[in-house]
C-alpha positions as CSV (number, residue, x, y, z in Angstrom):
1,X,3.6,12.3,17.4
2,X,1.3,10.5,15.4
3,X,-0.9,13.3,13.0
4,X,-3.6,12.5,11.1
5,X,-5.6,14.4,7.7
6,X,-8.4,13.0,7.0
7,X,-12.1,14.3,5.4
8,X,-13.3,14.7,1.8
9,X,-11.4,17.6,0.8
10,X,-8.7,18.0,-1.8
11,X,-5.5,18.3,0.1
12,X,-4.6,15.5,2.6
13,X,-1.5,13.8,0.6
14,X,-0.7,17.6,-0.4
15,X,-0.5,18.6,3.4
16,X,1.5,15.1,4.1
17,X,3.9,16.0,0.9
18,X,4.7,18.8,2.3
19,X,5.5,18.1,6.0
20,X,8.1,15.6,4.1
21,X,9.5,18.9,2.5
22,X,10.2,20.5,6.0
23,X,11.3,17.4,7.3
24,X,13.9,16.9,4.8
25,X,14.7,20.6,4.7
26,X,15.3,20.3,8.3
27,X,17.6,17.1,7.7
28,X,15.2,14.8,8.9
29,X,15.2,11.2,7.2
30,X,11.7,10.6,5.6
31,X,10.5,7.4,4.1
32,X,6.4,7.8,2.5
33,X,4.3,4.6,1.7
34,X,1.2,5.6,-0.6
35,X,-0.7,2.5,-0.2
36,X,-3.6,2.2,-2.5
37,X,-1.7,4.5,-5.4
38,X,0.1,2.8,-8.1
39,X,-0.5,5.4,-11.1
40,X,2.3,7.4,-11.9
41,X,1.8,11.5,-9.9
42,X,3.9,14.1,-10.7
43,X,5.4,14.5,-7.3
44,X,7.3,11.7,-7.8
45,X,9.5,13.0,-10.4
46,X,10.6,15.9,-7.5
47,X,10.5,13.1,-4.2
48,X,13.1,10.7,-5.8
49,X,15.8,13.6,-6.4
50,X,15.6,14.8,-2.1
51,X,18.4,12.2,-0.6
52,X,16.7,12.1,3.1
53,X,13.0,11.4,1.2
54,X,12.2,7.3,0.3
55,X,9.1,6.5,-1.3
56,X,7.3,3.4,-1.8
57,X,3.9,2.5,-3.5
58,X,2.0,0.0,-5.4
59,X,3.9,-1.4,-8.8
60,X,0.4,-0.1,-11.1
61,X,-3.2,1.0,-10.7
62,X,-5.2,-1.5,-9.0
63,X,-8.1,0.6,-9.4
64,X,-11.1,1.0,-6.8
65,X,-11.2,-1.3,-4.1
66,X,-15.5,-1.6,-4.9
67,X,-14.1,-2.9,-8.8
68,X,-11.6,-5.4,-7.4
69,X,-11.8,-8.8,-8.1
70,X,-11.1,-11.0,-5.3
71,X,-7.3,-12.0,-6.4
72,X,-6.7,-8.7,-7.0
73,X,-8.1,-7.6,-3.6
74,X,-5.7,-10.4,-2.8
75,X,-2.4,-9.0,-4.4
76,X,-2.9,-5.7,-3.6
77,X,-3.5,-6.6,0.6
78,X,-0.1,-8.6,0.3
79,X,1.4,-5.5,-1.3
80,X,0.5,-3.7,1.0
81,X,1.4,-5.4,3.8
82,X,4.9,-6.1,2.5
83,X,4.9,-2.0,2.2
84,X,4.1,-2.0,5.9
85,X,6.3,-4.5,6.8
86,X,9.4,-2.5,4.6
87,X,8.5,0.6,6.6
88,X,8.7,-1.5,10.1
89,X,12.4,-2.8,9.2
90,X,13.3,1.2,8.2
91,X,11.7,2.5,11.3
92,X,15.4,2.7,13.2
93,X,16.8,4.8,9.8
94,X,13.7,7.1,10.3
95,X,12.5,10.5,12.0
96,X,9.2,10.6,9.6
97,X,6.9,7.9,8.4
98,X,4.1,8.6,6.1
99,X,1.6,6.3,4.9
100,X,-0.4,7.8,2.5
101,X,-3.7,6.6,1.6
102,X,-3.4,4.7,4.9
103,X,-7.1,5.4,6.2
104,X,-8.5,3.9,3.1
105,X,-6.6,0.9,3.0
106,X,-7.9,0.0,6.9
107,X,-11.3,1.0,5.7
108,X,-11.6,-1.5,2.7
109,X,-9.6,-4.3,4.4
110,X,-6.4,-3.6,2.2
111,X,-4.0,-4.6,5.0
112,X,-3.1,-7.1,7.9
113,X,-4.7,-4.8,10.8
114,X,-2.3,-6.2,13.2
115,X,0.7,-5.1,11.3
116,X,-0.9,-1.7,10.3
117,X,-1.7,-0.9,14.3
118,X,1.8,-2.1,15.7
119,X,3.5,0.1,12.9
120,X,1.5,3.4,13.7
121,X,0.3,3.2,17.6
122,X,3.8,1.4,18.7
123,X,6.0,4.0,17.4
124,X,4.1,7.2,17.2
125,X,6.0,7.9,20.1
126,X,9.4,7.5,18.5
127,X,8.8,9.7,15.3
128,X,6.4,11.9,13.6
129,X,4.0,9.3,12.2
130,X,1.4,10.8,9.4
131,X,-2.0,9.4,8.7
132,X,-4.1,10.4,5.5
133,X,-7.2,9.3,3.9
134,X,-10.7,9.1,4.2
135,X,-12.9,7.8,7.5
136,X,-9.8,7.3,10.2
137,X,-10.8,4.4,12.4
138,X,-11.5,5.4,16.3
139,X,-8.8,4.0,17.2
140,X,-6.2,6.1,15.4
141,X,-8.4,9.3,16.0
142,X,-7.9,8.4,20.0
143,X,-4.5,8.3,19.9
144,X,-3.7,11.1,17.6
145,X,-1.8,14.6,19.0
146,X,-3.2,16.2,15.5
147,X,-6.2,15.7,13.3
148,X,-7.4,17.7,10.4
149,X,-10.2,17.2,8.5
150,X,-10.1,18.9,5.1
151,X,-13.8,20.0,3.7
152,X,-14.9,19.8,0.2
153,X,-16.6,23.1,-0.2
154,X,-16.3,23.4,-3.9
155,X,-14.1,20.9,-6.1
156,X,-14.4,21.3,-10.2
157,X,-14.7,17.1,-10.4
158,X,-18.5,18.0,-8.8
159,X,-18.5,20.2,-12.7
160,X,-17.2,17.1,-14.9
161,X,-14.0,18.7,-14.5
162,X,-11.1,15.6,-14.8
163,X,-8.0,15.1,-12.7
164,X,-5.6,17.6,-14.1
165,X,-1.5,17.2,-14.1
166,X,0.2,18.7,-11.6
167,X,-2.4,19.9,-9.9
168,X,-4.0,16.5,-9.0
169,X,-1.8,14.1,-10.1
């Protein structure tokens, strides 16, 4: 089934990380791919000791898609789209994809869209297939079986609060 978590909240790669967790715990064979994300997060150092969870994810911080130059914006869509393509040949391996970040991407033209919608809305009916970020397009939000948007009612960045370890990143 393909599930998506989407909205403006705190909580949508959270909520994906720990689907993963049950997955694995259930023996299921997991492989994430947080597009967009190349900064070192904490959940890392746990995700690369569970045997049935693969992660893979930008080599650095490109920063904002609005700051990128246009090589960059380059480099990062071919990154990308080797991710996507390294998920497609794991697919048979798999009972769980995750593609963190994945809304985004679409949204700022991070990705080959052909690629991107074979991957999800071919084989959502092989395997749990999970969606997060911002602004899904229509056409995943038609052919999801979940979608949850998570609200920002109150987040401490809105007081100058910064990202804080562990609970952020």
């Amino acid at each position: 089934m393909l599930q998506i978590y989407c909205g403006d909240g705190k909580g949508k790669t959270t909520a994906a990380l720990g689907l993963a967790l049950r997955a694995a715990g259930a023996g299921m064979r997991v492989h994430i791919v947080q597009l967009m994300k190349g900064r070192p997060t904490s959940e890392l150092n746990l995700l690369e000791k569970i045997p049935d969870i693969t992660v893979s994810r930008l080599d650095r911080d490109y920063g904002f898609p609005a700051e990128m130059s246009p090589s960059v914006r380059s480099a990062v869509t071919d990154r990308h789209n080797a991710l996507l393509r390294e998920a497609e040949r794991l697919l048979p391996q798999l009972d769980m994809l995750i593609l963190d970040e994945f809304n985004s991407a679409c949204r700022h033209g991070l990705l080959d869209r052909a690629l991107a919608e074979r991957l999800v809305l071919d084989n959502a009916d092989k395997m749990e297939i999970i969606l997060t970020g911002r602004k899904p397009e229509q056409k995943f939000l038609d052919a999801a079986d979940y979608i949850s948007e998570i609200a920002a009612v109150r987040h401490p960045f809105a007081r100058g609060v910064k990202a804080r370890r562990g609970i952020e990143f």
